[in-house]
Structures are given as C-alpha cells and as structure tokens.
BALOBA-1460 file (C-alpha; in Angstrom, 3 decimals):
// residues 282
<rec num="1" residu="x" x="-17.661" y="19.403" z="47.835"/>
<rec num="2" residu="x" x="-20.109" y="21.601" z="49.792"/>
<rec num="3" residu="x" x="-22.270" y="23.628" z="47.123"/>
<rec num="4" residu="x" x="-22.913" y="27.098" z="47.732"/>
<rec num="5" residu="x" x="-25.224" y="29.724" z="46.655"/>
<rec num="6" residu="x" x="-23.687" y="33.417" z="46.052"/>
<rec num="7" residu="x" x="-25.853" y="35.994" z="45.810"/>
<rec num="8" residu="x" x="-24.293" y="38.545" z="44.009"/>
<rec num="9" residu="x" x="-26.770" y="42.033" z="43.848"/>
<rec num="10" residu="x" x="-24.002" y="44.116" z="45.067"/>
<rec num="11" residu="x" x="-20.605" y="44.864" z="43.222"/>
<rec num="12" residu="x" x="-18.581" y="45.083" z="46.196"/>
<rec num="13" residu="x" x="-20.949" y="43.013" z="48.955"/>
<rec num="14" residu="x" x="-22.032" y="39.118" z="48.228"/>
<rec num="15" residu="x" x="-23.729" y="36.763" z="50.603"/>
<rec num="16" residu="x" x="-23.539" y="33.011" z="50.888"/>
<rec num="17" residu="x" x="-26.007" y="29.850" z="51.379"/>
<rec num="18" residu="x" x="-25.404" y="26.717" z="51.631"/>
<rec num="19" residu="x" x="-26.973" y="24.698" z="49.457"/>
<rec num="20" residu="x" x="-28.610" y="21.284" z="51.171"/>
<rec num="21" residu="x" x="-30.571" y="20.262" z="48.185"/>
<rec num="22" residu="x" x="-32.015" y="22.189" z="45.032"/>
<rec num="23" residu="x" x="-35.364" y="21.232" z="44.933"/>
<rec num="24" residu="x" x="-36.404" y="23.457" z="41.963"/>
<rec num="25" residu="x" x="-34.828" y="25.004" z="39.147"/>
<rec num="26" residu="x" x="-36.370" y="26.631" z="35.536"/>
<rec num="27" residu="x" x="-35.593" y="29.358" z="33.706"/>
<rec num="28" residu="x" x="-38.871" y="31.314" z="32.553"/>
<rec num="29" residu="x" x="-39.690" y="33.859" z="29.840"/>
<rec num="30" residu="x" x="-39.126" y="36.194" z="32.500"/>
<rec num="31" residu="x" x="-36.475" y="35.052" z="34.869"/>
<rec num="32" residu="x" x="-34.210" y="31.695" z="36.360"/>
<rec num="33" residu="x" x="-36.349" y="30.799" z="39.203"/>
<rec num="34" residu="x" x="-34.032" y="28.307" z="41.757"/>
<rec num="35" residu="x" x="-35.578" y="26.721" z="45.126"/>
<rec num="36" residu="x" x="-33.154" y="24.996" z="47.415"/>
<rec num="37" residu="x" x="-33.598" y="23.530" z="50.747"/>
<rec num="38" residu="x" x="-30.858" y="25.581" z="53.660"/>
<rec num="39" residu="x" x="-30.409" y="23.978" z="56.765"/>
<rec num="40" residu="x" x="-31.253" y="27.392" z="58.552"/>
<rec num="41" residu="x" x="-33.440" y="29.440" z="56.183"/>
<rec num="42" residu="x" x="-35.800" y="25.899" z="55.525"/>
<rec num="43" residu="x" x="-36.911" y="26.777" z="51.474"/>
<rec num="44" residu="x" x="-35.203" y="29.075" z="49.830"/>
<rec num="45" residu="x" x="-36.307" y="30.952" z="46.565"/>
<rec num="46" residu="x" x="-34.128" y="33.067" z="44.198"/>
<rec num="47" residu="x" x="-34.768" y="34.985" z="40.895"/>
<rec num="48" residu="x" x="-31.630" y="35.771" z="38.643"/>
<rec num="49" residu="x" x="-29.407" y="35.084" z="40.953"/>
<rec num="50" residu="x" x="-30.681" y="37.383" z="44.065"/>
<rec num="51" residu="x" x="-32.703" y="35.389" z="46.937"/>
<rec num="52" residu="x" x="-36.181" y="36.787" z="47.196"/>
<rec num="53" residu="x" x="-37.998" y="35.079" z="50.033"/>
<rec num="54" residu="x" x="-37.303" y="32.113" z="52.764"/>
<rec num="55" residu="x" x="-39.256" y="30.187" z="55.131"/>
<rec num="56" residu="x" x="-37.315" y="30.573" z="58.245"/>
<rec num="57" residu="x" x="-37.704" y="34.867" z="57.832"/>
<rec num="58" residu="x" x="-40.508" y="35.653" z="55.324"/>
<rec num="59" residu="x" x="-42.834" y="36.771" z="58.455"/>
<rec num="60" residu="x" x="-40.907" y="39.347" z="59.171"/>
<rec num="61" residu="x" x="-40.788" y="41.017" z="55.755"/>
<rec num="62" residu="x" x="-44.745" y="40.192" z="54.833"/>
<rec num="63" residu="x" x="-45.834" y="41.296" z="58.248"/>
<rec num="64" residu="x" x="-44.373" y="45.056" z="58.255"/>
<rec num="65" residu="x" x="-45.607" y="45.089" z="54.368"/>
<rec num="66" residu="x" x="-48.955" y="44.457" z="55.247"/>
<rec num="67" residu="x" x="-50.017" y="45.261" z="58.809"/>
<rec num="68" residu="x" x="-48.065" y="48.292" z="59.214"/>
<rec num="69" residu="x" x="-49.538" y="50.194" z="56.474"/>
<rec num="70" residu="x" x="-53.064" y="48.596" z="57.343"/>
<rec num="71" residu="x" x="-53.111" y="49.496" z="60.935"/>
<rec num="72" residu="x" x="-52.209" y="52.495" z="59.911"/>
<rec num="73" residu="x" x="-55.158" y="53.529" z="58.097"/>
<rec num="74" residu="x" x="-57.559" y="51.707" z="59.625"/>
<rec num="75" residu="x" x="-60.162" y="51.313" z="57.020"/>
<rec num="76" residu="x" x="-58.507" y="49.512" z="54.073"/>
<rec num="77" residu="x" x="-61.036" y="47.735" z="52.489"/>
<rec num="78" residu="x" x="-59.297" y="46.991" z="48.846"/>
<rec num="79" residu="x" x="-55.681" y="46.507" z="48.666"/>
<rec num="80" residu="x" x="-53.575" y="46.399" z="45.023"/>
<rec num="81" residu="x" x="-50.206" y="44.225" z="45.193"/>
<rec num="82" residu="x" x="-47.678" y="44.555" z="42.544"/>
<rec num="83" residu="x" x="-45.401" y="41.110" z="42.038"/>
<rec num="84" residu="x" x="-45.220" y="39.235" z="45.390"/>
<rec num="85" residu="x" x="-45.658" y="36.152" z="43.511"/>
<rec num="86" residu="x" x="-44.564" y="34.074" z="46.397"/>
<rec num="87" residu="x" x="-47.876" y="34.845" z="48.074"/>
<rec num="88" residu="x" x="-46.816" y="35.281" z="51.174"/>
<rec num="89" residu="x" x="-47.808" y="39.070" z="51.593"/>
<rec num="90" residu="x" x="-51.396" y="38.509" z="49.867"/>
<rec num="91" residu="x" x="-52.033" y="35.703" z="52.434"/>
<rec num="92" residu="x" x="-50.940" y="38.051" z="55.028"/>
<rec num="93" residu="x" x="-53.475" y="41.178" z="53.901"/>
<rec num="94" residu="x" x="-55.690" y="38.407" z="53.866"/>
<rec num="95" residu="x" x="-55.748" y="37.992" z="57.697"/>
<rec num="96" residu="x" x="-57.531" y="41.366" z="57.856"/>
<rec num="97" residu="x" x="-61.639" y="40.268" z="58.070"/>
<rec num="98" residu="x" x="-62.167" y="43.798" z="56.856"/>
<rec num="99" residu="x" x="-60.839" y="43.416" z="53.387"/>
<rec num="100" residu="x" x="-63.213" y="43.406" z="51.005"/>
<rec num="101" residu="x" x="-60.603" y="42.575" z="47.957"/>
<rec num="102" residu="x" x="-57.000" y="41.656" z="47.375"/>
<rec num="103" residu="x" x="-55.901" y="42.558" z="43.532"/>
<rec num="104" residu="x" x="-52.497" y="41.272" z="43.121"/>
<rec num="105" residu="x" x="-50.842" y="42.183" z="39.717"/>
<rec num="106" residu="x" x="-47.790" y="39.481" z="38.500"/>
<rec num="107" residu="x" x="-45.895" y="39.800" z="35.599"/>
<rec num="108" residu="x" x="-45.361" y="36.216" z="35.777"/>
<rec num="109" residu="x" x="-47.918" y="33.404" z="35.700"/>
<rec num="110" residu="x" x="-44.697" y="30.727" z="36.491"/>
<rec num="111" residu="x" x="-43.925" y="31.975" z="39.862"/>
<rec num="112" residu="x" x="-47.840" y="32.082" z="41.088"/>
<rec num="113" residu="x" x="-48.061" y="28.705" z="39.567"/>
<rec num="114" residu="x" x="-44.622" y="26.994" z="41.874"/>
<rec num="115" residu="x" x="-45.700" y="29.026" z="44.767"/>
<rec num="116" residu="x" x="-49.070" y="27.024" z="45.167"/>
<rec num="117" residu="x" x="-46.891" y="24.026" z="44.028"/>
<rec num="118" residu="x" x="-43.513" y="24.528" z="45.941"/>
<rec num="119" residu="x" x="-44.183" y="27.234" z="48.686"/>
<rec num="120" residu="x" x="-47.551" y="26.520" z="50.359"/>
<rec num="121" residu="x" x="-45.755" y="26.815" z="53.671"/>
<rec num="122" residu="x" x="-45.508" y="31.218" z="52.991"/>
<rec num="123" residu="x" x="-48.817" y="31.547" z="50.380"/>
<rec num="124" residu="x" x="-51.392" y="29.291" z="52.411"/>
<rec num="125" residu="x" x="-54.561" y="29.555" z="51.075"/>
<rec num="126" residu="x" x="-54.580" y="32.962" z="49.494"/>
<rec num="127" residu="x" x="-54.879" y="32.331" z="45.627"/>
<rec num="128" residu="x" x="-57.838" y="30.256" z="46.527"/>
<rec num="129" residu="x" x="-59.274" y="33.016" z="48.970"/>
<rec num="130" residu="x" x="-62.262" y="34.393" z="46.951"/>
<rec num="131" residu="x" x="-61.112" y="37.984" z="48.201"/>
<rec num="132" residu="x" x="-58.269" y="37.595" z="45.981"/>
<rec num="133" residu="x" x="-58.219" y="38.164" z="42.161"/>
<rec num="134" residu="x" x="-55.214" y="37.245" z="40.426"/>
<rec num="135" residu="x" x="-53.903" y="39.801" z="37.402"/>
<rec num="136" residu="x" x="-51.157" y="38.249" z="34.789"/>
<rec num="137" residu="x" x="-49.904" y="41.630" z="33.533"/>
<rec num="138" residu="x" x="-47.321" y="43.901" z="33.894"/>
<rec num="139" residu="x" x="-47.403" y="46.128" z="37.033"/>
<rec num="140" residu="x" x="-46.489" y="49.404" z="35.488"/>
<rec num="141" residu="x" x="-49.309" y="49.232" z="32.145"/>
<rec num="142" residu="x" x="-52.246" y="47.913" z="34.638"/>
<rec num="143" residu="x" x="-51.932" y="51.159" z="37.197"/>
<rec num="144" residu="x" x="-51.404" y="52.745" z="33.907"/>
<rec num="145" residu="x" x="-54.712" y="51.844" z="32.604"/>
<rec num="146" residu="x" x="-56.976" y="51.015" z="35.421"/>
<rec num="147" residu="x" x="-59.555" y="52.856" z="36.438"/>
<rec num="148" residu="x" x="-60.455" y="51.314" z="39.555"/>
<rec num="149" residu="x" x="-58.958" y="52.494" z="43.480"/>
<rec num="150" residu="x" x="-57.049" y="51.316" z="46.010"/>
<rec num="151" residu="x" x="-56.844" y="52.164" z="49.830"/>
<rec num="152" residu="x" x="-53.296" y="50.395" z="50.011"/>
<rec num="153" residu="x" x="-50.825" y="49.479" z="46.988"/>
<rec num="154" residu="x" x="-48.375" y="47.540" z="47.509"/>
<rec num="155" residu="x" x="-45.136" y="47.251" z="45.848"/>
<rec num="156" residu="x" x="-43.401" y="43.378" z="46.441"/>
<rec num="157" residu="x" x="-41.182" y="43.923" z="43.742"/>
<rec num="158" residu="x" x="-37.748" y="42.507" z="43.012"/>
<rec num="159" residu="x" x="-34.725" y="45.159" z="42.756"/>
<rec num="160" residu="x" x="-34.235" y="47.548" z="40.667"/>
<rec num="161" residu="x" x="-32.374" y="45.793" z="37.896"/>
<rec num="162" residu="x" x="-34.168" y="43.759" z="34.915"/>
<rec num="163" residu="x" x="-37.815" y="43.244" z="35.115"/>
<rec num="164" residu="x" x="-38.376" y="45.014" z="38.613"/>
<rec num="165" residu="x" x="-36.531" y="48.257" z="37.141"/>
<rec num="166" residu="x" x="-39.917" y="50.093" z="35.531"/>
<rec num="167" residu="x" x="-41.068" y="49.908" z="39.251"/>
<rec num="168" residu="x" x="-39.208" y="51.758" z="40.523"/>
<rec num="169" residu="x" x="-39.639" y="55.464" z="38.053"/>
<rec num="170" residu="x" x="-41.373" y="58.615" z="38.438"/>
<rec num="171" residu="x" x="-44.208" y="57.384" z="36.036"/>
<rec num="172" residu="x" x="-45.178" y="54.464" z="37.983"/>
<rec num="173" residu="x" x="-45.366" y="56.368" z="41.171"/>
<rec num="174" residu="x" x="-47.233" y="58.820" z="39.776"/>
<rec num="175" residu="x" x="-49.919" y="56.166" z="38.330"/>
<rec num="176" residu="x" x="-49.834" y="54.323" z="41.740"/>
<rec num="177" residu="x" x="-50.824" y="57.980" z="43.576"/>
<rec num="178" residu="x" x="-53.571" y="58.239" z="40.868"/>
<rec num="179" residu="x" x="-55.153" y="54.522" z="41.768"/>
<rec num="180" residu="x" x="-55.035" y="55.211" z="45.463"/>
<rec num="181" residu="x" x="-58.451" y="56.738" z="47.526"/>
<rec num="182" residu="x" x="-57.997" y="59.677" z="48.781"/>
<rec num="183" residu="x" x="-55.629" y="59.418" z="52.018"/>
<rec num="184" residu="x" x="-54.531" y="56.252" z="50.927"/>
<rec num="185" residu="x" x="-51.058" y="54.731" z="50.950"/>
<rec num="186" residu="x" x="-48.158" y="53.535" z="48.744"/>
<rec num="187" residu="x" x="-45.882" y="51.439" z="50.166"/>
<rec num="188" residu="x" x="-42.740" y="49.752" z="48.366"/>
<rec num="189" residu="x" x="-40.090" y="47.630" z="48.733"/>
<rec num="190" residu="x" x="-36.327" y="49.465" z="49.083"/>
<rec num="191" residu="x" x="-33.878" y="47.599" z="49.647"/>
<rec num="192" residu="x" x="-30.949" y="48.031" z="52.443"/>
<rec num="193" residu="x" x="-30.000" y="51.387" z="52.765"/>
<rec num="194" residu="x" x="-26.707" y="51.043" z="53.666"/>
<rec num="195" residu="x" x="-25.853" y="49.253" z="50.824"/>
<rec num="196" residu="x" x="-28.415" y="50.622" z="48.210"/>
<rec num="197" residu="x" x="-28.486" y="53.922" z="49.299"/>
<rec num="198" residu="x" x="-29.170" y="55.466" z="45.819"/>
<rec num="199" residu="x" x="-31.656" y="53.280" z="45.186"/>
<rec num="200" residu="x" x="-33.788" y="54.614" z="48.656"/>
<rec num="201" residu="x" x="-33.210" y="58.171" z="48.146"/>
<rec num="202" residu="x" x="-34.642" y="58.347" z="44.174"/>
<rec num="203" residu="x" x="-37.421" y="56.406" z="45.564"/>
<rec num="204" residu="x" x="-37.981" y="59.286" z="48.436"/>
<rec num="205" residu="x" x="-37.466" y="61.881" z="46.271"/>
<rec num="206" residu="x" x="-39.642" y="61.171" z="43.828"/>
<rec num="207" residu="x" x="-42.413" y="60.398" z="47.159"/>
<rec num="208" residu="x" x="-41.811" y="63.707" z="47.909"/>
<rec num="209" residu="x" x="-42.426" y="64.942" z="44.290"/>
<rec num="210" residu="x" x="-45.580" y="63.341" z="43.718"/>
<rec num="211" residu="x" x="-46.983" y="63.075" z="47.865"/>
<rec num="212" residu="x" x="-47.438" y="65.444" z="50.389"/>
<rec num="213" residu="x" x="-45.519" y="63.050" z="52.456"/>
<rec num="214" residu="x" x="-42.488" y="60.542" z="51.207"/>
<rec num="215" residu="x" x="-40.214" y="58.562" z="53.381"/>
<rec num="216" residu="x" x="-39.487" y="54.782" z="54.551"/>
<rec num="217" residu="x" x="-39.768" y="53.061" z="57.834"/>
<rec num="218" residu="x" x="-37.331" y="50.105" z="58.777"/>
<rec num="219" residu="x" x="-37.285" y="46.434" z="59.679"/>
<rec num="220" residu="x" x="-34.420" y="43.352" z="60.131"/>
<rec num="221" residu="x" x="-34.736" y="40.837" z="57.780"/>
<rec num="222" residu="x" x="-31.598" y="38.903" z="57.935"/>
<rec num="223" residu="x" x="-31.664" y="37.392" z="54.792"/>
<rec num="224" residu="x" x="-31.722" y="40.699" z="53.259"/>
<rec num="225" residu="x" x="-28.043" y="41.079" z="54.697"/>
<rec num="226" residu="x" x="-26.092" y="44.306" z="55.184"/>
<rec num="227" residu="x" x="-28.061" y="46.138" z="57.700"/>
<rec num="228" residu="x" x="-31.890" y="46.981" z="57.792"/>
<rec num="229" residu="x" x="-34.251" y="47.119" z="55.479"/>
<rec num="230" residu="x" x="-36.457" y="49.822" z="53.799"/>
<rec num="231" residu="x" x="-39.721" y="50.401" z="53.182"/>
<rec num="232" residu="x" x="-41.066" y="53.351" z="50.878"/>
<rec num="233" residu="x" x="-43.868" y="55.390" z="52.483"/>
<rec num="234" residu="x" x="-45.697" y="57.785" z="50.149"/>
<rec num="235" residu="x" x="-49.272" y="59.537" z="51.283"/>
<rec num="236" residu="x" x="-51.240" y="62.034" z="50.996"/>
<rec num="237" residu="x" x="-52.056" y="62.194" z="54.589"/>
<rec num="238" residu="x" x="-49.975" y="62.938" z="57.126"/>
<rec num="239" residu="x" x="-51.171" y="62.031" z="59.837"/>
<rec num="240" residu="x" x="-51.237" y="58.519" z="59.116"/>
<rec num="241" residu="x" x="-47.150" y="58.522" z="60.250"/>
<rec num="242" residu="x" x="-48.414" y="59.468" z="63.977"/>
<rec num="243" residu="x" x="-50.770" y="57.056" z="64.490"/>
<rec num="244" residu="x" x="-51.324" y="57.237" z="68.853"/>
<rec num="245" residu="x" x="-49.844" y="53.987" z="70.537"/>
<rec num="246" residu="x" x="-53.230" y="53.517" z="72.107"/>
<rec num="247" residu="x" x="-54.884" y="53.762" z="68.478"/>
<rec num="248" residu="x" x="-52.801" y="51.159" z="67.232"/>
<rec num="249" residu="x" x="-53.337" y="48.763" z="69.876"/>
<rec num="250" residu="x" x="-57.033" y="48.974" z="69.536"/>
<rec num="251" residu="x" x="-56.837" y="48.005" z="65.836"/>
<rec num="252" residu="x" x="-54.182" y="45.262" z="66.751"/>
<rec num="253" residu="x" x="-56.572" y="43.934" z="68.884"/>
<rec num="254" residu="x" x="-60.048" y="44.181" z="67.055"/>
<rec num="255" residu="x" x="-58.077" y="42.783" z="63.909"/>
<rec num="256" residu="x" x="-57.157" y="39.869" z="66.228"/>
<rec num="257" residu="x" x="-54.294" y="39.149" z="64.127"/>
<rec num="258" residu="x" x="-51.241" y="36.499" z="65.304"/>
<rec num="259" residu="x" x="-47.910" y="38.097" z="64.168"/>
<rec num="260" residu="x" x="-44.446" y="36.731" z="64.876"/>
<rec num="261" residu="x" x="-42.978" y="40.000" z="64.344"/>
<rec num="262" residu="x" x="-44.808" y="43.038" z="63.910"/>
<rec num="263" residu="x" x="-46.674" y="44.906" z="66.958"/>
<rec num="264" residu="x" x="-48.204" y="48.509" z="67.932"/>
<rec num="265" residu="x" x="-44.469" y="49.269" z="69.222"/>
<rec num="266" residu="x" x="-42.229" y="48.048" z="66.959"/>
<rec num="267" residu="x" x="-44.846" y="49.846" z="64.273"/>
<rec num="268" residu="x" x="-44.212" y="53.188" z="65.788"/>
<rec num="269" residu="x" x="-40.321" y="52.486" z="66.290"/>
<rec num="270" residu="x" x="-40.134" y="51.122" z="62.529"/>
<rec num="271" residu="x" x="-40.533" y="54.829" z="61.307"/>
<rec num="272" residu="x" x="-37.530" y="55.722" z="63.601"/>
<rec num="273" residu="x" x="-34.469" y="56.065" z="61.436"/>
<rec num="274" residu="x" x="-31.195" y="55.874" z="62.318"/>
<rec num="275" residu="x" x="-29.135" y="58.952" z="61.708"/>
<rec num="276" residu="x" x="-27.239" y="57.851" z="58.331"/>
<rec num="277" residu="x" x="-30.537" y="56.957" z="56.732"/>
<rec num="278" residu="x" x="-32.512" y="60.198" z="57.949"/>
<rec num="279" residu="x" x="-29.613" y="62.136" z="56.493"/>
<rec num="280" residu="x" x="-29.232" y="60.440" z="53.524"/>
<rec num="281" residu="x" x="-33.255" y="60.845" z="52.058"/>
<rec num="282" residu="x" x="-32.996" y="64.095" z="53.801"/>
C-alpha cells in the first residue's frame, strides 16, 4: 500500500504527499521532526505534522524572504533571523557581499544540527560562514533582552500554533521594532491568506499599531497549497514599499546575485495584492 503524508494545519483543507521513503524521523523536546524523500518535491521536511520546507520549491520562499526586503533597503549590513532552522534563508542573506553579520536565533539546537546533516542541499555552507552566529534561545526572550540592532529581522517561523504561537503577538512585534535601526524592516512569515486569513490580518494590524507602515507582499509557493502566500511587512519608512524599477535593478545587479525566482519585477508586483487580500487587512 502506497504511504501517504497528510498534512493537516487546516480544519476544513488537508494536503497530500506521497511518501517514497522516510529518511528521517525523531521526536525532539520541542517538536516530531519527519524527512521523507517525494518523487516531485525531492526532500521533504515536516514539524508536527505540517511540511515546512522542500527541495524542489524552497528557492522560491527563501528568495522573496531575503532579497526582497534587502534590495529594498539597500544598505543592510546586519540581519537577525528568528527559527529558519533549515538554513536555507541564512544561506540565502548570505549571498549579499555587503553583510557584515547574520544572527539567526533557533529555539531548537536538533533541527540546526539535521539540517547540516540531512539538508545540505537548501543550508549550503551558511552555519560554517563566519558572518553567521548561531543563537540556541527562544526568539521572543532574545529580542526581549538584546540590546544590539538590526537593519532586517526576519521572522522564518512555523505557524501560529505550539511553539511558533509567541511569534506571532503584539509583544514580540513590538520588541522586534525596538531591535531594528532606524528605517529598518520586519518581515514575517504569514501564511496563505485565503485560508488563514485571521491569522494575516492580526499580524497587519498589529504592523499598523506598532509601524508607520504594516502590510504583506505575495509569492507562489506550491507546497504551501491553497493559494499564495504572505509575507508581513512592517517599517518605519515608507518609502521603502516604492522602491523605482530602475533602483532595484541597479542593486540586483551590483549584488550580482543568481535567483531562480525573485527579480526587480516580480519584487515590485509581489506588493500587488489581489482584491480579497487588500480588503481583508484593509
């Protein structure tokens, strides 16, 4: 009989893998990590029962995490990445000759530990980049505490259920916009609206609490099925949004970056939103 993996995040919604071969499976202090092998998606890794990364799609999820919000700004020098254990959106930072340092903050040592073992083919090199220093903590007591600044956090967290849950509050936020430079950007993982619409629109409205601007831009990651997926935006300025096309390109360029998915269009298109969405974080 043909094994299959259900994902089951959504009362009413559930997806299905195939299962070729499980390749991995432990349950840690923190979660049940599973890796199997999909005949289309190539590795597949899954937390407590909800797929959280695979190597036939990954690029397209790291890339608008990373270079989006980098291009952006244009002088990101330090970057702070809460979870992302996987490694594939530090290695992708990475890329960027300009960053001076990469502080990525993982509640759990386990899943750094299999990604360097199990995943090389989405983390690469980065945990041995010496850009990158590695934090064991929990993301919502280290912005809490620290007292050093960010040009770009990044939130590569699961949903908001279990551990993942404290990252997405008002109080976390709040600490994030306090670690950030001034005019730098917060940028978070949130889900597919269609099908998590609640979950986008208390993430926007508290942006637009704490920020003088809060929204999301989009992207199409099919493994995140049911439509596209979100991105949180939160800054303090503005203008960042607008970026000019011919701006954009420039930094492309000088970055001299390979991406599989993300360019200076599809950057400016990203923030773009259908109808249903812009009414429903209106």
């Amino acid at each position: 009989m043909t094994e299959w993996f259900r994902e089951t995040l959504h009362r009413d919604y559930q997806i299905g893998l195939r299962i070729e071969e499980v390749l991995f499976e432990e349950r840690s202090t923190h979660q049940h990590l599973l890796l199997f092998r999909n005949a289309r998606f190539g590795k597949v890794l899954a937390l407590d029962g909800v797929v959280q990364t695979t190597e036939a799609d990954e690029f397209i999820y790291h890339e608008m995490l990373s270079h989006l919000p980098m291009l952006a700004h244009g002088k990101v020098r330090r970057v702070l990445i809460v979870g992302g254990g996987d490694g594939g959106l530090l290695e992708e930072v990475l890329k960027h000759r300009t960053l001076e340092q990469a502080v990525q903050v993982e509640i759990d040592a386990s899943v750094v530990e299999f990604a360097k073992t199990h995943l090389r083919s989405i983390c690469g090199g980065a945990y041995e980049d010496p850009r990158t220093e590695l934090v064991i903590a929990d993301g919502l007591k280290y912005v809490a505490e620290t007292d050093r600044r960010f040009d770009l956090i990044v939130v590569d967290s699961t949903d908001p259920v279990g551990p993942g849950e404290v990252l997405f509050t008002r109080a976390f936020y709040a600490d994030c916009r306090r670690c950030l430079t001034p005019g730098g950007v917060l940028v978070t993982q949130n889900g597919v609206p269609f099908v998590q619409t609640e979950e986008l629109q208390h993430s926007v409205g508290l942006f637009r609490e704490l920020f003088a601007e809060g929204t999301c831009y989009l992207a199409t990651v099919p493994t995140y099925a049911g439509g596209p997926m979100a991105f949180g935006w939160a800054t303090d300025n503005t203008a960042l949004r607008e970026v000019p096309p011919e701006t954009l390109q420039a930094r492309f360029a000088a970055a001299g970056i390979e991406t599989r998915y993300y360019t200076p269009a599809v950057h400016a298109g990203a923030f773009a939103l259908p109808r249903y969405v812009a009414d429903w974080i209106a």
